[in-house]
C-alpha positions as a Markdown table, in Angstrom:
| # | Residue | x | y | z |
|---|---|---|---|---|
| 1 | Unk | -0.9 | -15.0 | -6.2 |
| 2 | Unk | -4.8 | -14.9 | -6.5 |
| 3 | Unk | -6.7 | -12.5 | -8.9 |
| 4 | Unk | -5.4 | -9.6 | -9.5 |
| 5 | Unk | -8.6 | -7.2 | -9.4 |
| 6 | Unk | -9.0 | -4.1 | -9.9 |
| 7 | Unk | -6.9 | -3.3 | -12.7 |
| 8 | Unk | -3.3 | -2.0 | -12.4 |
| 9 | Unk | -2.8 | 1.8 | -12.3 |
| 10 | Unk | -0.1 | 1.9 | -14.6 |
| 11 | Unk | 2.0 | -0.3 | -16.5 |
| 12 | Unk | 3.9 | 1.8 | -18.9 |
| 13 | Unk | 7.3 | 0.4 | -19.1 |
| 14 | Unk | 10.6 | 2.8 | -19.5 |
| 15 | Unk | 13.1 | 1.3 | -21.5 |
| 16 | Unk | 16.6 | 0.7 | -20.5 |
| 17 | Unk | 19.5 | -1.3 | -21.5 |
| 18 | Unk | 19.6 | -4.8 | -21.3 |
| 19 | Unk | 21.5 | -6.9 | -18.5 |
| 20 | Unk | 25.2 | -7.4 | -19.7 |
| 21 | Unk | 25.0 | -10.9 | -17.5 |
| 22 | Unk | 22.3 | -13.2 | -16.1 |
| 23 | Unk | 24.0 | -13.9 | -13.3 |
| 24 | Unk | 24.7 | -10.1 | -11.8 |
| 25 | Unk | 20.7 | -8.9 | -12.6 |
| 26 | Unk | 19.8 | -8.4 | -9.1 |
| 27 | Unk | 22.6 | -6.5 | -8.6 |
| 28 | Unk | 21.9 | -4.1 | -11.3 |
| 29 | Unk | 18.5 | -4.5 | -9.8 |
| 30 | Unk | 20.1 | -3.4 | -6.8 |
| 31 | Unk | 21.7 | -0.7 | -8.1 |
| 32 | Unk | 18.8 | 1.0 | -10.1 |
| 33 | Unk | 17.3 | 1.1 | -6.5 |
| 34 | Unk | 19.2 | 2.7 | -4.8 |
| 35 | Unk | 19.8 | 5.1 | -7.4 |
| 36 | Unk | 15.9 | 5.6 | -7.2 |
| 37 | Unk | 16.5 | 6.6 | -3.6 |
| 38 | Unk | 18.7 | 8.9 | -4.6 |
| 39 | Unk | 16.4 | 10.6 | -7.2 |
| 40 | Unk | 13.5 | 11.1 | -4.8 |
| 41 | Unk | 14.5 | 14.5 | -3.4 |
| 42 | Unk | 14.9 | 15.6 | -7.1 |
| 43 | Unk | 11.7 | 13.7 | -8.3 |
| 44 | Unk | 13.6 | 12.3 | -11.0 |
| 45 | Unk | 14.0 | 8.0 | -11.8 |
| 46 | Unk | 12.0 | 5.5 | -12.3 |
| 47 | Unk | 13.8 | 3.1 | -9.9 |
| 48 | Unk | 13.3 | 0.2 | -12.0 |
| 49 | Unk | 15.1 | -2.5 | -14.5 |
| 50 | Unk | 13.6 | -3.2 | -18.4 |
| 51 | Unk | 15.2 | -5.0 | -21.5 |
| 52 | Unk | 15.0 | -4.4 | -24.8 |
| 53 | Unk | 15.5 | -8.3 | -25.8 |
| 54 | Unk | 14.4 | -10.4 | -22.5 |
| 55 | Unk | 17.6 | -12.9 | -22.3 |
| 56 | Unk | 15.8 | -16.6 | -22.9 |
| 57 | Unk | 17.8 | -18.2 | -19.8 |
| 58 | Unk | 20.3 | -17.8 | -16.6 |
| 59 | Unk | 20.9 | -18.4 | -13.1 |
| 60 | Unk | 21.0 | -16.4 | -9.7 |
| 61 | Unk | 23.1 | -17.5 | -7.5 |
| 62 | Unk | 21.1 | -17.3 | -4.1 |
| 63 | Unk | 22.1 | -20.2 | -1.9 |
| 64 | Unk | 18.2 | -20.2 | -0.1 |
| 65 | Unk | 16.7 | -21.0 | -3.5 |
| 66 | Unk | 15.9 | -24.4 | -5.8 |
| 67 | Unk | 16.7 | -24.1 | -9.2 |
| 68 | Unk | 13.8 | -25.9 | -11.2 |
| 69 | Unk | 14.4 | -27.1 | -14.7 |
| 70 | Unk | 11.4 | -26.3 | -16.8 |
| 71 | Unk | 10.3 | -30.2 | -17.7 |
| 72 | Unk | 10.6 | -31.0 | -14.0 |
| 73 | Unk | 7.5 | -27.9 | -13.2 |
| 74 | Unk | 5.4 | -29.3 | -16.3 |
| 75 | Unk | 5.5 | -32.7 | -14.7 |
| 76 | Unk | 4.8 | -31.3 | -11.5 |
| 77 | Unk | 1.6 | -30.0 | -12.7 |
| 78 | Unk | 0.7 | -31.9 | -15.4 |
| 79 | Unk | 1.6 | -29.8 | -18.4 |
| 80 | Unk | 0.0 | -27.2 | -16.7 |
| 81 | Unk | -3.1 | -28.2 | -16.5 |
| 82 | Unk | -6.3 | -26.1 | -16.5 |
| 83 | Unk | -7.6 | -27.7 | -13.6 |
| 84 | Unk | -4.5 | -27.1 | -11.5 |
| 85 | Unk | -5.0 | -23.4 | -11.5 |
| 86 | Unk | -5.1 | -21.9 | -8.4 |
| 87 | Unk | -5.5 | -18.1 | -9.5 |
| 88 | Unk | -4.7 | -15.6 | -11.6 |
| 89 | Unk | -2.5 | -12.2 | -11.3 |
| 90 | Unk | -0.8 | -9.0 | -13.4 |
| 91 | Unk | 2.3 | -11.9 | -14.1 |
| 92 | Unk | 0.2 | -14.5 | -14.8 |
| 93 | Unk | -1.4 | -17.7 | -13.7 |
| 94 | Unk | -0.5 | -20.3 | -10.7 |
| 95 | Unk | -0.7 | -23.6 | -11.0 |
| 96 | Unk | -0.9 | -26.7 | -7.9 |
| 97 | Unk | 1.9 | -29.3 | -8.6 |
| 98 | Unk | 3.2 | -31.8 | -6.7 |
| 99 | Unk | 7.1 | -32.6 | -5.5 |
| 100 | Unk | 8.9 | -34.8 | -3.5 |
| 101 | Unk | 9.6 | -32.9 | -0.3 |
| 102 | Unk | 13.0 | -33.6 | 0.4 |
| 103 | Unk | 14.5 | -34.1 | -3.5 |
| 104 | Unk | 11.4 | -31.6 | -4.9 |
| 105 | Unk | 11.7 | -34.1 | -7.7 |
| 106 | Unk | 8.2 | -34.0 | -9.1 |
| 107 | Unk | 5.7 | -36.7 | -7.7 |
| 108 | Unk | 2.3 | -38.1 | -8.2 |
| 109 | Unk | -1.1 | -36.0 | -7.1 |
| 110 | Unk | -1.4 | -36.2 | -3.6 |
| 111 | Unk | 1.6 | -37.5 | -3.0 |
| 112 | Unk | 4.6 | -35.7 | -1.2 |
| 113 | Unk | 4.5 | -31.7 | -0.9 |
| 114 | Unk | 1.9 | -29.4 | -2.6 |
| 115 | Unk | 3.7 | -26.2 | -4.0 |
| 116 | Unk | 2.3 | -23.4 | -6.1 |
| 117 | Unk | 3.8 | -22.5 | -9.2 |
| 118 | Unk | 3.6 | -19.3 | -11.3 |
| 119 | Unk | 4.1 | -18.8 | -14.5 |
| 120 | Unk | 4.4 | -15.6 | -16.6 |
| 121 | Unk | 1.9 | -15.3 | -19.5 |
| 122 | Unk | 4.0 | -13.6 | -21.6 |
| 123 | Unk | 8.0 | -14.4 | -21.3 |
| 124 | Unk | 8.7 | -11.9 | -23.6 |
| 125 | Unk | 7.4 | -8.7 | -21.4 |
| 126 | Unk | 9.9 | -6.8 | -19.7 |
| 127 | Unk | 7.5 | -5.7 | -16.7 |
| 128 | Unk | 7.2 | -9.9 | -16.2 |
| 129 | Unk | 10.8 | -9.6 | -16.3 |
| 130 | Unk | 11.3 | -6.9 | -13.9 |
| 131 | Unk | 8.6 | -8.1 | -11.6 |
| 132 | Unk | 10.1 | -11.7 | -11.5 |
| 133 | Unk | 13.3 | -10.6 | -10.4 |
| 134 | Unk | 12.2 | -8.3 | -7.6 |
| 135 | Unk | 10.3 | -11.6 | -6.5 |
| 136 | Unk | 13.5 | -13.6 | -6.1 |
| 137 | Unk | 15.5 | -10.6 | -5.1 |
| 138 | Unk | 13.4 | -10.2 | -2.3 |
| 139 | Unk | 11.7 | -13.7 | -1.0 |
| 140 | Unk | 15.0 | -15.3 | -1.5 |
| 141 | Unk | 17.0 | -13.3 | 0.8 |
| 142 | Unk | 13.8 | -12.5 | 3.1 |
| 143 | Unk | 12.3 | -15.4 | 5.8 |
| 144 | Unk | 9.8 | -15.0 | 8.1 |
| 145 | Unk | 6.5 | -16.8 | 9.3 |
| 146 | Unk | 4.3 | -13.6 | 7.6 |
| 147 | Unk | 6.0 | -14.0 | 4.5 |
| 148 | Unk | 4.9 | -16.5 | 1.8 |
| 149 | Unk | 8.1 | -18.9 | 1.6 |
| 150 | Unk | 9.7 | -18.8 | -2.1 |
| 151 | Unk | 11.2 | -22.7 | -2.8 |
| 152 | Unk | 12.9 | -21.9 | -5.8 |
| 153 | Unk | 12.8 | -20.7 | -9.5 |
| 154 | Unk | 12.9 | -21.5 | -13.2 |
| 155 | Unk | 14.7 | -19.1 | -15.9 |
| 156 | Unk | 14.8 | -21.8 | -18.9 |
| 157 | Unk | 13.4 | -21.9 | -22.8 |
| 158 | Unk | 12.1 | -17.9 | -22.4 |
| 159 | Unk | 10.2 | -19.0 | -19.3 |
| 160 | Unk | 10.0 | -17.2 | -16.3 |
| 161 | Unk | 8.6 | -19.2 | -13.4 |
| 162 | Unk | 8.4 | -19.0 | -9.6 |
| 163 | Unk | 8.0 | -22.3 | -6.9 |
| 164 | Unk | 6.2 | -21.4 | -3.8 |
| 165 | Unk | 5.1 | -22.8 | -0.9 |
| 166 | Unk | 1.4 | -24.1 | -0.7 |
| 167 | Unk | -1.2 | -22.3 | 1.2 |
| 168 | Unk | -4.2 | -24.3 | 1.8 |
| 169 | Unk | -6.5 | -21.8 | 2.6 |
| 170 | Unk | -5.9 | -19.7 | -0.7 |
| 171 | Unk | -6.3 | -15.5 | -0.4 |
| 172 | Unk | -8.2 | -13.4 | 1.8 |
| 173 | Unk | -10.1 | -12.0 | -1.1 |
| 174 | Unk | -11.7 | -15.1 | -1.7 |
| 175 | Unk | -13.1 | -15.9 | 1.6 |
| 176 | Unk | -14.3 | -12.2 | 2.0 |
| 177 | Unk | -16.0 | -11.8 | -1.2 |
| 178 | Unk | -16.6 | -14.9 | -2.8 |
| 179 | Unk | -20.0 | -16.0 | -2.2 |
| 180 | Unk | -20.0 | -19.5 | -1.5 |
| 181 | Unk | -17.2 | -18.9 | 0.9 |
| 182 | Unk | -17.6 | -19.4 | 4.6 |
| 183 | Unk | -17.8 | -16.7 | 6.9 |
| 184 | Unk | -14.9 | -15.6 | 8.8 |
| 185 | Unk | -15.7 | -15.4 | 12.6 |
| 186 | Unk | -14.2 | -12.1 | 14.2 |
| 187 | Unk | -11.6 | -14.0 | 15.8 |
| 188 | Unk | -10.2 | -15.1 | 12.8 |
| 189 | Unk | -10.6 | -12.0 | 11.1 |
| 190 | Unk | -8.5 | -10.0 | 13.2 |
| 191 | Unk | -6.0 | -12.9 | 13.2 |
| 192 | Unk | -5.4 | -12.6 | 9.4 |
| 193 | Unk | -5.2 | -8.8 | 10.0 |
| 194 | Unk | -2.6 | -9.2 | 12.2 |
| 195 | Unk | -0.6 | -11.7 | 11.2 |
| 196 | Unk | -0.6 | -9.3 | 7.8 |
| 197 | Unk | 0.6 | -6.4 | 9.9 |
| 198 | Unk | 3.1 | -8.9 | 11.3 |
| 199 | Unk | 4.4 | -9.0 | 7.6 |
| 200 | Unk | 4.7 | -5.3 | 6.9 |
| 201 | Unk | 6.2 | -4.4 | 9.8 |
| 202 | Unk | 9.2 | -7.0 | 9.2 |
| 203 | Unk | 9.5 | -5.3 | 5.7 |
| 204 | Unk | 9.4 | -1.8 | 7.7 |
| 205 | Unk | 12.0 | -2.6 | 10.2 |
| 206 | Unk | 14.5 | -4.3 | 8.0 |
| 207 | Unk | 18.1 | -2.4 | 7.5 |
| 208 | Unk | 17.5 | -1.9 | 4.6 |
| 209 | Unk | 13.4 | -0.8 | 4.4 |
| 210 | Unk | 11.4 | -2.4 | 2.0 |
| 211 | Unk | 8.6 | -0.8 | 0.5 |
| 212 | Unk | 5.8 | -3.8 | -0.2 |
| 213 | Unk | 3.6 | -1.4 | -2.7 |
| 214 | Unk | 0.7 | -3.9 | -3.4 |
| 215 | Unk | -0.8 | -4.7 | -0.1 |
| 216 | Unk | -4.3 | -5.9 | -0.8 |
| 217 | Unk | -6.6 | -8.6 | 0.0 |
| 218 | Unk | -5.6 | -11.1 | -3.3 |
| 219 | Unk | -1.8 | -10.7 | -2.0 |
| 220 | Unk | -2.7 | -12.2 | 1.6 |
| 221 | Unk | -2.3 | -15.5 | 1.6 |
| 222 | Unk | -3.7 | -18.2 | 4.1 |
| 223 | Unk | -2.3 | -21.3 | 5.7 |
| 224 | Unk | -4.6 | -24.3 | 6.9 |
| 225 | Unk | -4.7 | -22.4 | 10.3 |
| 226 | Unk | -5.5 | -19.3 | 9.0 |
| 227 | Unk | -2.2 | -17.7 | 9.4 |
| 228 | Unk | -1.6 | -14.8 | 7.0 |
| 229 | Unk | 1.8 | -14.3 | 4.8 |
| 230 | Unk | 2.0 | -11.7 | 2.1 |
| 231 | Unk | 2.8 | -12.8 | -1.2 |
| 232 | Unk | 3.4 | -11.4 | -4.2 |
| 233 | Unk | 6.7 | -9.1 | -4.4 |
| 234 | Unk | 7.0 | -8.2 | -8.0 |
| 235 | Unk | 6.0 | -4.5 | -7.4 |
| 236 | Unk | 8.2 | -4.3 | -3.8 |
| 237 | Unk | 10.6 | -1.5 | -3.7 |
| 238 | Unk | 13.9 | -0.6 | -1.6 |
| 239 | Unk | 12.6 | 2.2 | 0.7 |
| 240 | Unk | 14.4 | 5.6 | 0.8 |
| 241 | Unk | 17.5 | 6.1 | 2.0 |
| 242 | Unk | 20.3 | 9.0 | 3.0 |
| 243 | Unk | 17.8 | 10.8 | 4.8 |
| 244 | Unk | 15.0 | 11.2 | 2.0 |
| 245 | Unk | 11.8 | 10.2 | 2.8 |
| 246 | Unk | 10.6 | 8.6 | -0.1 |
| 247 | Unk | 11.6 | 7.2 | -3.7 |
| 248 | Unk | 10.1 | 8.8 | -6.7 |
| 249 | Unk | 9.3 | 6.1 | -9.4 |
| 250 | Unk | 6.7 | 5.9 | -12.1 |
| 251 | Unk | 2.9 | 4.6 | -10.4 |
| 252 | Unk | 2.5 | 1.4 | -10.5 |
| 253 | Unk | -0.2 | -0.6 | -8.1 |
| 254 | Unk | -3.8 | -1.5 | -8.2 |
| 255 | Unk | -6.8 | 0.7 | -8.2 |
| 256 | Unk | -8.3 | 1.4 | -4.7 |
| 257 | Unk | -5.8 | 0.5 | -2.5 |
| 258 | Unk | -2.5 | 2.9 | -4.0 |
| 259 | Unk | -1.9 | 5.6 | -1.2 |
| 260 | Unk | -3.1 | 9.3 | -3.0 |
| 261 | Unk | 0.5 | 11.0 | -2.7 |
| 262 | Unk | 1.7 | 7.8 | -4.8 |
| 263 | Unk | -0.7 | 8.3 | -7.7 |
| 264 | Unk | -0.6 | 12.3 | -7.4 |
| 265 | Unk | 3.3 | 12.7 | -7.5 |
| 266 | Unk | 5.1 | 9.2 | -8.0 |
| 267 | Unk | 6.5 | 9.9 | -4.5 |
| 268 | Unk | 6.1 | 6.5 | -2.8 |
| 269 | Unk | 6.7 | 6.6 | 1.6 |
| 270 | Unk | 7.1 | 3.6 | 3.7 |
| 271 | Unk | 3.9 | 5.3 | 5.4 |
| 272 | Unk | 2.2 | 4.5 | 1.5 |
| 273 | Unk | 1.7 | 0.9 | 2.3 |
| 274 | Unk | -0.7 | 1.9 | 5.7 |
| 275 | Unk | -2.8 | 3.4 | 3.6 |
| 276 | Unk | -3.0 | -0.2 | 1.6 |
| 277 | Unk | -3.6 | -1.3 | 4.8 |
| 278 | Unk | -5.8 | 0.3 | 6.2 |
| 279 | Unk | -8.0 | -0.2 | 2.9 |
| 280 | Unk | -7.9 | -3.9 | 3.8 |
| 281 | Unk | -8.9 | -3.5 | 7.1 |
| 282 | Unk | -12.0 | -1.8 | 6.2 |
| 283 | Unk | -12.9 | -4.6 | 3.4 |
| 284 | Unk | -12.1 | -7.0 | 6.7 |
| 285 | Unk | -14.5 | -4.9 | 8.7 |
| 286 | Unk | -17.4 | -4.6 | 6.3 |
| 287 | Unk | -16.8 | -7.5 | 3.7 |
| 288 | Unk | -17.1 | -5.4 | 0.8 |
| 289 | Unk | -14.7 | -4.8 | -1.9 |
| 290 | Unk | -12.6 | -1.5 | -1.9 |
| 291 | Unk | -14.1 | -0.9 | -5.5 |
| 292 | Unk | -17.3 | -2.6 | -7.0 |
| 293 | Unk | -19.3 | -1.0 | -9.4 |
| 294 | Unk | -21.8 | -3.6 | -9.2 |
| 295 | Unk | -23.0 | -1.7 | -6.0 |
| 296 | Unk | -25.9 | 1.1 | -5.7 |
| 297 | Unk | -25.2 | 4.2 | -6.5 |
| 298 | Unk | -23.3 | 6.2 | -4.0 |
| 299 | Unk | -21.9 | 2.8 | -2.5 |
| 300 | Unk | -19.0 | 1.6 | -6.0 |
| 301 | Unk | -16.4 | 3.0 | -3.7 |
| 302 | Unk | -16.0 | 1.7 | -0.2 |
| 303 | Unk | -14.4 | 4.0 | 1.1 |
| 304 | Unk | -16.5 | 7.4 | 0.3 |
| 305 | Unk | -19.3 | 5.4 | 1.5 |
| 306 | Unk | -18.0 | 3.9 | 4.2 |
| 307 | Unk | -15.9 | 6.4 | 6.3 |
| 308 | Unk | -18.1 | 9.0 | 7.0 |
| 309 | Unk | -20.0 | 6.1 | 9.5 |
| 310 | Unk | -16.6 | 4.9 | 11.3 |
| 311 | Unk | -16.8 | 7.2 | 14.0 |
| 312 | Unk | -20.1 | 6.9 | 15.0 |
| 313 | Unk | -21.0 | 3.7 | 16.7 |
| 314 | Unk | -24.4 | 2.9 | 15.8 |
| 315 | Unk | -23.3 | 3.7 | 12.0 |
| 316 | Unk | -20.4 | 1.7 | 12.3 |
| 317 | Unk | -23.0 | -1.4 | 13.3 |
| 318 | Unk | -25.0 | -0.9 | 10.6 |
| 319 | Unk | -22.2 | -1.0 | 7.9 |
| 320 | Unk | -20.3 | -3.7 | 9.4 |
| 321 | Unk | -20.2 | -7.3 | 7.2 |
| 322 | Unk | -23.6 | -8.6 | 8.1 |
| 323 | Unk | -22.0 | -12.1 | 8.1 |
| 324 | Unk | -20.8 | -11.4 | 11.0 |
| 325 | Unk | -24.0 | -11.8 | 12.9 |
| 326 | Unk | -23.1 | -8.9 | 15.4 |
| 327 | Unk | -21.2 | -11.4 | 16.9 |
| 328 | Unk | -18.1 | -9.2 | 17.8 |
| 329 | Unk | -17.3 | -6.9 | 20.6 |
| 330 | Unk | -18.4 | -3.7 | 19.6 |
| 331 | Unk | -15.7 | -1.6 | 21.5 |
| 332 | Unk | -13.2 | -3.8 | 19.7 |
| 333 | Unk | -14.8 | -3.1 | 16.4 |
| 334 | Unk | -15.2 | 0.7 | 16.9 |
| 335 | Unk | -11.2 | 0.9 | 17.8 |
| 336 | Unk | -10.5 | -0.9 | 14.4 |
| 337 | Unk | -13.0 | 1.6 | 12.7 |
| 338 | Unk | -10.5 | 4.5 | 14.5 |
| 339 | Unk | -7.2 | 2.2 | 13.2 |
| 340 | Unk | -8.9 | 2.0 | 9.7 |
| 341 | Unk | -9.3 | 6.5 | 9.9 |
| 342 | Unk | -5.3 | 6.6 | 11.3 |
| 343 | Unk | -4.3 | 5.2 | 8.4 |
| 344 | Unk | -6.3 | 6.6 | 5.8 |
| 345 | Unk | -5.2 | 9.8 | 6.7 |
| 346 | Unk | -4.2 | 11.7 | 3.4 |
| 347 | Unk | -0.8 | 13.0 | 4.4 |
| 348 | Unk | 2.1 | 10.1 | 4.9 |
| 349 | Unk | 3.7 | 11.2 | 8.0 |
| 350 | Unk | -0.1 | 11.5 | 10.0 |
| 351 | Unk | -0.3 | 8.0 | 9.2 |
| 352 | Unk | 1.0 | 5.9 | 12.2 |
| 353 | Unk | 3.7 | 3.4 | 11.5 |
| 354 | Unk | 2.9 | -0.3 | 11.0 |
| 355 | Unk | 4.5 | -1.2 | 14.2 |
| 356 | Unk | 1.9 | 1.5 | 15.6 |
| 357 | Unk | -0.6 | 0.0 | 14.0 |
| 358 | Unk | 0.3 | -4.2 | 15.2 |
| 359 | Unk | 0.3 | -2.8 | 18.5 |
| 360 | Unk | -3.0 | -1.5 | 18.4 |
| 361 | Unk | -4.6 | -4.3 | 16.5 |
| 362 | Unk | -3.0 | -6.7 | 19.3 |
| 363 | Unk | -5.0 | -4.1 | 22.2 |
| 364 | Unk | -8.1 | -4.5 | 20.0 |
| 365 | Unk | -7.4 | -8.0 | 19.9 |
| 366 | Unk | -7.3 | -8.3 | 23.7 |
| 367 | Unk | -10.6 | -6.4 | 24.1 |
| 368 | Unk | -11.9 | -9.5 | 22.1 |
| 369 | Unk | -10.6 | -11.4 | 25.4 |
| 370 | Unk | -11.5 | -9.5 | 28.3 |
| 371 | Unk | -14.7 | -8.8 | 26.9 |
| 372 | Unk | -16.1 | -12.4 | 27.6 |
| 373 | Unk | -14.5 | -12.7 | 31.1 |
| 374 | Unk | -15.8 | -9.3 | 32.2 |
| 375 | Unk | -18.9 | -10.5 | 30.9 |
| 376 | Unk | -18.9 | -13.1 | 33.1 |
| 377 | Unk | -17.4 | -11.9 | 35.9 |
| 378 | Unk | -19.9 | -8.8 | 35.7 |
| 379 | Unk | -23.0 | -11.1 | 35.6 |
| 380 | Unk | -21.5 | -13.2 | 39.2 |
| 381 | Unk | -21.1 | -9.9 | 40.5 |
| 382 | Unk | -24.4 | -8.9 | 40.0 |
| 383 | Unk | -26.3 | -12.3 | 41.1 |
| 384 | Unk | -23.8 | -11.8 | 43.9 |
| 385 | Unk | -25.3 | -8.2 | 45.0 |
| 386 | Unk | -29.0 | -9.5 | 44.6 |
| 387 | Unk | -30.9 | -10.2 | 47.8 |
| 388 | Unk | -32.8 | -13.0 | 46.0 |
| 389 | Unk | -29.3 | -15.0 | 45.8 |
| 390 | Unk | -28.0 | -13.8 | 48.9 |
| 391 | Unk | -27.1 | -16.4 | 52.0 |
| 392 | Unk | -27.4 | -15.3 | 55.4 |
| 393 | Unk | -27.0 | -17.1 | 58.4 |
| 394 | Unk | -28.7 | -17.9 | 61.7 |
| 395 | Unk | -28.6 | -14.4 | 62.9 |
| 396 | Unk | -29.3 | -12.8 | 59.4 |
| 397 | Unk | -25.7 | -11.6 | 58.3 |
| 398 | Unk | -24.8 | -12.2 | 54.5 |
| 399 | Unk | -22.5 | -15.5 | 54.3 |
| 400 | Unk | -19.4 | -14.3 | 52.9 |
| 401 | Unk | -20.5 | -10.4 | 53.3 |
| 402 | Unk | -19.7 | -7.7 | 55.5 |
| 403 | Unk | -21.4 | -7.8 | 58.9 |
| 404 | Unk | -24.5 | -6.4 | 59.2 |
| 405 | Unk | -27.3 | -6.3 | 62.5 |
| 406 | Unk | -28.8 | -9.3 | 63.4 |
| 407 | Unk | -32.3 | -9.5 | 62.8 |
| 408 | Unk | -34.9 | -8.8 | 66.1 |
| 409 | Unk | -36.3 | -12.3 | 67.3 |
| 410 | Unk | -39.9 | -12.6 | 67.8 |
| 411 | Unk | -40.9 | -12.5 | 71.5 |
């Protein structure tokens, strides 16, 4: 949901057999996973589901999820209107309709419940296919405040389509980058970037792993208070399992933020999606893009130009998003410079974990805090040890100090 820039890495699509029956797909989804797991000590399997001849409708039974008839989503958006678009991504476009919240029979503009609908471009790809059902498979049997909330689906008339709720505030991409965009205050910033860790770390710690494998800044979606939830799971991925530690499957992702074991071996780790991260939180940090070629010369890719200046502090301050205003704690933004290092490391297991990596961001967080009061509390101390705002009394002791000799009287 949002624009999907850069590019993909790779979208080359093996070719499988097609689905014997609609209504088992995500378990042969299911299957192909884990058989993916399986492959990654042998560096064999793609891990993932195509067809040949993309069936035109069905049904999944998942008892979390609306199914939408096709006429009911082109009412809710008025034919699909240009001007309801919200953004753009590698599935397609999403489109602003309006439902009735408790019937989610489609209503007038501005009346009832916003949702956010998204709808393939082209019906008849099997990636749009694949990536659709790894969206339901895995927002329809996942809930959690950092997730975006998946209302229901549409699998009608060679149409693939996706219901979502509505978030107000759009993606983080646009209100880093986008010019006319207000600035994000420090407070908030590392409330998105938390709230996002939030989200990974539930994928991490799940029974049953789940590797996200497109964490950027178009995928992080904001509510009207700011609150992050990840979005887009068409590319997510079952993490290893049987003691492997990864999942080999052909490299799939977007340009910039894709781990460098991923790209260089088709080995994808749970550790892979910190590196995303830690991309984000650098494009947080300095409100640049990861990749802009639009840049000077030495300065297209963030990250050669950027990293060699996170560990020193007075480069740090200088390459920091000067929409900012300097108005952040500096220790707190020199520890996120170190979190940002952590997990750019190039080898997986030096990476810390996400949990690792919330915990920190919630100590940075806290700096943000005791920052101001020790400000404060610094500056009463000092007035406080000045003889100029001293009290003494009658016989020249400091009120409220320790004793001290009186003064001589004059004779």
């Amino acid at each position: 949901m949002g624009n999907c820039w850069p590019s993909l890495v790779n979208d080359q699509i093996p070719s499988v057999t097609k689905p014997s029956n609609p209504d088992n797909i995500l378990e042969e989804c299911k299957s192909n996973n884990d058989n993916s797991a399986k492959d990654g000590a042998s560096g064999a399997g793609s891990g993932s589901v195509a067809v040949q001849d993309v069936p035109t409708s069905g049904q999944i039974i998942t008892p979390n999820l609306k199914m939408f008839s096709y006429a009911k989503l082109k009412l809710a958006t008025r034919n699909f209107r240009p001007d309801t678009v919200l953004g753009e991504g590698g599935f397609g476009r999403v489109f602003k309709g309006w439902v009735d919240p408790k019937t989610y029979a489609p209503s007038k503009v501005g009346i009832g419940m916003a949702i956010a609908v998204k709808k393939s471009d082209n019906p008849d790809s099997a990636q749009g296919l694949r990536q659709w059902q790894s969206e339901v498979k895995f927002l329809g049997k996942f809930s959690h405040p950092n997730l975006v909330k998946l209302l229901g689906y549409c699998w009608e008339e060679r149409q693939f389509l996706l219901v979502y709720e509505y978030m107000e505030k759009g993606s983080l991409e646009s209100h880093l980058f986008r010019l006319s965009a207000e600035p994000l205050p420090w407070d908030t910033r590392l409330k998105i970037a938390i709230g996002a860790a939030q989200g990974l770390t539930f994928l991490h710690t799940t029974e049953k792993q789940v590797i996200y494998r497109d964490f950027k800044s178009s995928n992080i979606l904001l509510d009207r208070d700011f609150n992050a939830k990840l979005s887009d799971f068409g590319l997510a991925k079952t993490g290893p399992v049987n003691g492997y530690s990864h999942v080999t499957t052909s490299v799939i992702g977007t340009f910039g933020y894709t781990a460098p074991e991923y790209v260089a071996t088709g080995h994808l780790y749970v550790n892979s999606d910190v590196y995303g991260f830690g991309v984000v939180l650098l494009e947080i940090l300095t409100g640049r893009r990861v990749l802009d070629m639009n840049r000077p010369t030495g300065e297209h890719n963030l990250l050669d130009w950027a990293m060699p200046c996170l560990p020193d502090k007075r480069k740090l301050k200088k390459i920091m998003d000067p929409r900012l205003k300097d108005q952040f704690p500096p220790k707190s933004a020199f520890q996120a410079a170190e979190l940002v290092l952590k997990c750019l490391k190039p080898e997986p297991k030096n990476r810390p974990s996400m949990e690792e990596v919330l915990v920190a961001l919630q100590q940075i967080n806290a700096i943000k805090m005791a920052s101001k009061e020790s400000k404060a509390n610094s500056k009463h101390n000092s007035l406080a040890r000045s003889p100029f705002h001293q009290k003494f009394d009658g016989n020249g002791a400091v009120v409220g100090g320790r004793p001290r000799m009186p003064l001589p009287r004059p004779r």
